[in-house]
C-alpha positions in Angstrom: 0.0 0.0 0.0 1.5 3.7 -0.5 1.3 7.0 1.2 1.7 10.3 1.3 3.5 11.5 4.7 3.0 15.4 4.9 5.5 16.8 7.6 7.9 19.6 7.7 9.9 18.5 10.8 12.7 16.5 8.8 13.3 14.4 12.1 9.2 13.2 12.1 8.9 13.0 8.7 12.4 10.6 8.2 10.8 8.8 11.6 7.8 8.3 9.9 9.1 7.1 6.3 11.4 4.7 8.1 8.7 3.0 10.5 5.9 2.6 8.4 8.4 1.3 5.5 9.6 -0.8 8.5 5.5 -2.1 8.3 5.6 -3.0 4.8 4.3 0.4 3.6 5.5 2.3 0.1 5.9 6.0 1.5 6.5 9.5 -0.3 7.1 12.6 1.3 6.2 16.2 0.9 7.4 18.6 3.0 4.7 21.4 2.7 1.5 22.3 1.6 1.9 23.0 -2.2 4.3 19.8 -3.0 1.5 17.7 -0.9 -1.5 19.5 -2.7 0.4 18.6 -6.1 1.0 14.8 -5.3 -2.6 14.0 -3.7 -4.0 15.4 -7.1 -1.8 13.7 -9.4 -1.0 10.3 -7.3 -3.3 7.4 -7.0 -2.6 7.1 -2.6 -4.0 4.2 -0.2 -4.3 6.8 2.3 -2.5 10.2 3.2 -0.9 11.3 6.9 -1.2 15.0 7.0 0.2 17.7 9.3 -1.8 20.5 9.4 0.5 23.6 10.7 3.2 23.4 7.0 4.4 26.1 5.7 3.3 27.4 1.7 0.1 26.3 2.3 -1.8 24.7 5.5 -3.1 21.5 5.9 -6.5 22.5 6.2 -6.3 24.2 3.0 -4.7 21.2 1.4 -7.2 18.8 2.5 -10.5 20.7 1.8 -8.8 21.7 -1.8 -8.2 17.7 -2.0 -12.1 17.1 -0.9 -13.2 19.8 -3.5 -11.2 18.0 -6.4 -12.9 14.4 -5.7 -9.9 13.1 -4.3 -11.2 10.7 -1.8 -8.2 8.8 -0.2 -8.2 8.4 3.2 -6.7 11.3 5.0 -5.4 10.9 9.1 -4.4 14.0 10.6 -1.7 14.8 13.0 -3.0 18.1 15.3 -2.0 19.4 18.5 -2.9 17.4 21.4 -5.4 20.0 23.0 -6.3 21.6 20.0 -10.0 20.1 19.7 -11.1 23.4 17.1 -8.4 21.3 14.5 -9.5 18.0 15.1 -13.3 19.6 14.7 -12.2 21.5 11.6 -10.6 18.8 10.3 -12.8 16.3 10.7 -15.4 18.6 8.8 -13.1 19.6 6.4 -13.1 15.8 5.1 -10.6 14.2 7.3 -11.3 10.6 8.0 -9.6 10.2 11.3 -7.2 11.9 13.3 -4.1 11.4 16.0 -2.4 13.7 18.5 1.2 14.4 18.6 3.0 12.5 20.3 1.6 9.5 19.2 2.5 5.6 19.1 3.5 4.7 15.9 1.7 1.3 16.1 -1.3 3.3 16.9 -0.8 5.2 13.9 0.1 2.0 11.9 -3.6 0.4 13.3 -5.0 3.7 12.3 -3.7 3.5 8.6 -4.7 0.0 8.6 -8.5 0.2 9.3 -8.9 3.4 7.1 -7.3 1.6 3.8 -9.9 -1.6 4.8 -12.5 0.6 4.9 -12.1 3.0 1.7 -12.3 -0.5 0.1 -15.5 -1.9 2.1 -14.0 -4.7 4.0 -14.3 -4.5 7.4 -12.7 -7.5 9.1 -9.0 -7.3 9.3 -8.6 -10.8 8.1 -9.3 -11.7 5.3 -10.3 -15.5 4.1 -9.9 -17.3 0.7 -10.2 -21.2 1.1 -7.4 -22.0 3.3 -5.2 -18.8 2.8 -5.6 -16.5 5.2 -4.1 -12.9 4.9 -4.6 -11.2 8.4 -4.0 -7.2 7.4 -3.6 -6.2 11.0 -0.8 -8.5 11.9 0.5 -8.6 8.3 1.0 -12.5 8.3 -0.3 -15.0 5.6 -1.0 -18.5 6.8 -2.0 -21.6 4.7 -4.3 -24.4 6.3 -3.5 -23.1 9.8 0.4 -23.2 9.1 2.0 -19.9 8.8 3.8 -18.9 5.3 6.7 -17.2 5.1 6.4 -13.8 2.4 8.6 -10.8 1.1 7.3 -7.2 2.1 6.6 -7.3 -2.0 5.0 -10.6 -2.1 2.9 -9.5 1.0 2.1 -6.1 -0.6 0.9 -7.8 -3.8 -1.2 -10.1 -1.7 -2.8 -7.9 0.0 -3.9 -5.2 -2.6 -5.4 -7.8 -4.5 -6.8 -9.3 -1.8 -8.9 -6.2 -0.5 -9.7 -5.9 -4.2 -10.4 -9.5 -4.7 -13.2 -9.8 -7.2 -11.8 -8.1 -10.0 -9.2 -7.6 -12.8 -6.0 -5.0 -11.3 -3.6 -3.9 -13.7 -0.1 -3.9 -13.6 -0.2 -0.4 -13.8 -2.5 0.1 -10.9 -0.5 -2.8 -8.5 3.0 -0.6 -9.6 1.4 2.7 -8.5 0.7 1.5 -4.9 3.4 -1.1 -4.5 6.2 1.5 -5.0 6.8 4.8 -3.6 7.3 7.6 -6.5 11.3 7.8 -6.4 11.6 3.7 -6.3 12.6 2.1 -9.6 9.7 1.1 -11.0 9.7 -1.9 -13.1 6.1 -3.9 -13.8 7.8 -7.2 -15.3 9.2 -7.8 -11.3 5.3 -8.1 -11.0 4.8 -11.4 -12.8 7.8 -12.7 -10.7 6.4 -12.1 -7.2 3.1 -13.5 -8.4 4.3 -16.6 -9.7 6.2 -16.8 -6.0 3.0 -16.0 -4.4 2.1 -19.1 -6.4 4.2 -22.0 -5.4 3.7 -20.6 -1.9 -0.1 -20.8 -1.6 -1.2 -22.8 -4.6 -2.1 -22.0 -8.1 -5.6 -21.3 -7.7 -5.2 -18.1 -5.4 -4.5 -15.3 -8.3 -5.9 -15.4 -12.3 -3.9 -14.0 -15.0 -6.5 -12.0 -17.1 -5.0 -11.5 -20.8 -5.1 -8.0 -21.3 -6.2 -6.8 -17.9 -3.9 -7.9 -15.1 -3.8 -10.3 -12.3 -7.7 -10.5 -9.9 -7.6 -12.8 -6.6 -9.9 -15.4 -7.0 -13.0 -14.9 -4.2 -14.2 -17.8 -2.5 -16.6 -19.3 -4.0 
């Protein structure tokens, strides 16, 4: 999954990039309000962490200029810990959730979590096809009870198409939020960490669509 991290304290915002990386996450940064208003419009995000005091341009602004464009991706904000007028203002403004400095980054993490399940309608964190089991909270895959062993890009794979199951996703789509903007992007490494997901869960798990992409087979 990818996100945007808006902060313009370099310490947080390398923090932030590192332990949510660390969780399996494809991150980009901007480091104030017009670089951040610029990516959310032009970059297809799984959800967005946003500061709200940036310089350039506020967060507020950002967000409710996101929210006027039809950009709908998740949006968690950071905001002062007794500042209840942001979190009211944000929240109003189109914010989906929101967490007080300082904050626990699994909390945060949990957070991220629960707002990418639910922009995609699923609501239990694990999620069930035969006997593969991809738990989105813990991160883990596990095969008839046994647990399975995956890369951070096998597991990110797995899980976009699993909270997508159903239907077709293009290479295109899975390299826009598998890889954060200034990775190397290269969509053939796709059909190598599917045919790994493969041998390690079975060959019925994910279809090759001619033409369209890869979909995740729902139980049936």
């Amino acid at each position: 999954m990818r996100l945007l991290v808006v902060e313009d304290s370099p310490d947080l915002s390398q923090q932030l990039r590192q332990s949510l990386a660390e969780a399996g996450f494809a991150v980009d940064l901007a480091m104030d309000g017009e670089e951040a208003l610029h990516l959310g419009n032009t970059e297809p995000y799984d959800a967005v962490v946003l500061d709200l005091g940036l310089p350039r341009l506020d967060g507020l602004s950002v967000l409710r200029r996101w929210r006027e464009a039809d950009r709908a991706m998740p949006v968690i904000l950071l905001t002062a810990r007794d500042s209840w007028t942001e979190k009211v203002a944000g929240l109003n403004a189109g914010a989906d959730d929101y967490l007080a400095k300082p904050f626990i980054m699994a909390e945060l993490i949990a957070r991220l979590n629960a707002l990418i399940r639910r922009a995609v309608g699923v609501a239990k964190p694990e999620l069930v096809f035969g006997e593969v089991r991809v738990d989105t909270a813990a991160r883990t895959v596990t095969r008839a009870g046994a647990p399975i062993r995956v890369t951070a890009m096998e597991y990110g794979m797995l899980a976009y198409l699993a909270l997508n199951a159903g239907r077709p996703v293009s290479k295109t789509e899975l390299t826009e939020h598998l890889y954060a903007q200034d990775f190397d992007r290269d969509s053939n490494t796709l059909e190598v960490i599917a045919g790994r997901i493969r041998r390690k869960l079975g060959d019925g798990l994910i279809e090759t669509i001619r033409g369209q992409g890869y979909r995740m087979v729902p139980p049936g």
